[in-house]
C-alpha positions, 0 to 999 in steps of 0.5 A: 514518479517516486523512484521506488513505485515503479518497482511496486507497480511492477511487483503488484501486477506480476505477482497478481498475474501469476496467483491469478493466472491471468495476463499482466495486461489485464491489471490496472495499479491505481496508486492514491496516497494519503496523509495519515491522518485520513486513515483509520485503523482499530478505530483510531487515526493512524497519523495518531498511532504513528505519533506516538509510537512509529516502531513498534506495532501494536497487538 
């Protein structure tokens, strides 16, 4: 497991408990990471919005 993701399920589950008022036990985290070029966002690739410009987000 990536060192970081840990924290993130972590960060996840507790944040959650605490906005929805319920046991941190009654969370599952499913972590499923895909390539970017399997990913669409307004209608284009993100792998393709990344290309071509990775820093600056688009409005």
């Amino acid at each position: 497991m990536p060192h970081g993701l840990f924290d993130k399920i972590k960060d996840l589950t507790t944040s959650a408990s605490t906005i929805m008022n319920i046991s941190e036990q009654a969370f599952f985290v499913f972590v499923r990471e895909n390539e970017l070029d399997n990913i669409g966002v307004a209608g284009r690739i993100l792998a393709d919005k990344a290309v071509n410009n990775p820093l600056k987000s688009e409005e």
